[in-house]
N, C-alpha and C positions, 0 to 999 in steps of 0.2 A: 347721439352717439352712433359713428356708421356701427352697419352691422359688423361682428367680431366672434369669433367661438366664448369671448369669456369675459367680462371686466364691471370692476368693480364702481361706481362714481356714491360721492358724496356731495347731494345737490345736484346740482349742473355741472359739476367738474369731475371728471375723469379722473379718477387715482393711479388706475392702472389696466395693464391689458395682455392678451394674447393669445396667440395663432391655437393653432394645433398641440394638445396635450391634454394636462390634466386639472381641474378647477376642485381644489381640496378644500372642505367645510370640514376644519377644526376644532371641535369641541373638547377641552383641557379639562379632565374631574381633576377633585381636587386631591386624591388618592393618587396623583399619576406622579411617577420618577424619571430619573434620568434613564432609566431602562424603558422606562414604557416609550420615552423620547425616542431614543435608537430604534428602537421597533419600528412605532411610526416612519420614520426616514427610512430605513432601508424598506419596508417593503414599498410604498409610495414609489420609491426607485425604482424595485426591480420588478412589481407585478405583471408580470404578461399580459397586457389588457390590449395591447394593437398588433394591428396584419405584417406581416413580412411586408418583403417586396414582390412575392411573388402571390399575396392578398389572402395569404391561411392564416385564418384569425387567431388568437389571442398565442399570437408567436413572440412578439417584441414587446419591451418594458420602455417607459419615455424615455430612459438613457440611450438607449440602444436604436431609438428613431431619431434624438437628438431633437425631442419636442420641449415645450415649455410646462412649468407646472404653477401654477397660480393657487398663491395659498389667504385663506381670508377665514380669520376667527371666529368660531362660530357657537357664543355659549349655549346656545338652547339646543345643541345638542346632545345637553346634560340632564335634559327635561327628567323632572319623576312627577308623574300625572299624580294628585290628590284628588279625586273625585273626577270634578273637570278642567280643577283649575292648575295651569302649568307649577312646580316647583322646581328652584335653582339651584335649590344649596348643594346639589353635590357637586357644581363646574369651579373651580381652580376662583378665589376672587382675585376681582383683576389685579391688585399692585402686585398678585403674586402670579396670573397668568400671563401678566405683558411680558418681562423678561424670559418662562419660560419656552413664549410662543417665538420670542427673537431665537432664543438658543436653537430652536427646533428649527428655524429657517435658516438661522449661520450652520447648522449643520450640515442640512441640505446642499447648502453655496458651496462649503468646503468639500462636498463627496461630487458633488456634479458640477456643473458649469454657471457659478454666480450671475451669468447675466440671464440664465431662463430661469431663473427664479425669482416670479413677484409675489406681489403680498398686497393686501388692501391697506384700510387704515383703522388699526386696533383700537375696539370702543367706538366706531362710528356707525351710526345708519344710514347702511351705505344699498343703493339700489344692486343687486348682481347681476347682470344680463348672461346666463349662460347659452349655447347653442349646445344642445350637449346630443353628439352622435349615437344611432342607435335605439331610441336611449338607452345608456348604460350607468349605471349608477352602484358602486361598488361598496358596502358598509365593511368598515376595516375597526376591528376593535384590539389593543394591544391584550396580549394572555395576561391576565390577570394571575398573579403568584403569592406565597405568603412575604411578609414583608418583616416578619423577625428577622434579628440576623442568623441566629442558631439556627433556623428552619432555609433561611437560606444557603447558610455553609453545607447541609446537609443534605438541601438540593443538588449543592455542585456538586458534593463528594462523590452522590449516586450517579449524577451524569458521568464524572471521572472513568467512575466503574465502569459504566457502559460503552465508553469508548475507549479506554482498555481491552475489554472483552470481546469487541467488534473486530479490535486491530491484529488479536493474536490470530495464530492460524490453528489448526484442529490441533486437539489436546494431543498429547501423547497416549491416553488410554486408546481415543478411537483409531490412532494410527497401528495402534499394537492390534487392536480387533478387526481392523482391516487386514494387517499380516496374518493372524489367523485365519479368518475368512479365505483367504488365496491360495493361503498351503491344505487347507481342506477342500477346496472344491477344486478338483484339477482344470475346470472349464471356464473360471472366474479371471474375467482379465483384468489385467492392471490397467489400462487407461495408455500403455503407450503406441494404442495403434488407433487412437481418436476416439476412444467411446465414453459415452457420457456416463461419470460419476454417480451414484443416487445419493453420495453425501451433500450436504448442502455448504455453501460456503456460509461462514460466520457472520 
């Protein structure tokens, strides 16, 4: 295999390859949803992990360099150590990690540009050659949440709230205590000759 930043071979044959970007070992628990899916793809997308053009580092995400990202299944990354001996059982079993590691890659295709996105070959012992810059090696784990549905509606509802609350501007009390504040202190200015507020914005 010539030299290459990344690629995968089963045997003697090349599955796949590529330049500059990112070489993602995917390990699927078996705990994971279509949310934790989304997670993985957008950040994988947008993490800041390369130089500008102007070479100040962790400025650009591979979209925005227009680099490749090679993706290759990786169950032992599900490892839970007993003693010394590796255990599997929390990674996704495969009839049920093969489709959702395709979905996580059609995802991928459809948010960025389907031809720089490769893949190995699912289930196989496949040699990986990375070149990996740096090195830099990034451990990315999606937030783990509760997975009722009641605790989940309940999640959103609060997040709701919170961005309700972000979006209003100051209450009406503090606007009225600020009109106080100004008509008591004759030397208090209003802000219309540039000076900075000590209220804070919401």
């Amino acid at each position: 295999c010539p030299p290459c930043p990344c690629c995968p071979a089963v045997g003697e044959e090349q599955v796949s390859s590529i330049g500059r970007g990112l070489c993602v070992l995917l390990g699927i628990s078996a705990e994971d949803t279509q949310r934790d899916a989304d997670y993985i793809v957008r950040k994988i997308l947008n993490l800041r992990l390369f130089d500008d053009e102007n070479g100040r580092a962790w400025s650009k995400s591979v979209m925005d360099r227009d680099f490749e990202v090679l993706c290759v299944s990786q169950f032992t990354l599900q490892c839970i150590l007993k003693g010394n001996k590796p255990d599997f059982h929390s990674a996704m079993p495969a009839e049920l990690a093969q489709p959702f590691y395709n979905s996580i890659l059609e995802n991928m295709r459809s948010t960025y540009k389907p031809e720089l996105i490769k893949d190995g070959k699912f289930g196989a012992c496949m040699q990986v050659h990375i070149q990996n810059d740096g090195p830099v090696t990034i451990e990315l784990t999606s937030p783990t949440g509760p997975t009722d549905p009641k605790q989940l509606s309940k999640q959103e509802k609060q997040q709701q709230r919170k961005e309700k609350t972000r979006s209003k501007g100051p209450s009406e009390s503090s606007r009225e205590k600020g009109a106080q504040r100004s008509r008591q202190d004759p030397n208090a200015s209003s802000g219309a000759e540039g000076d900075v507020s000590s209220e804070r914005e919401p």
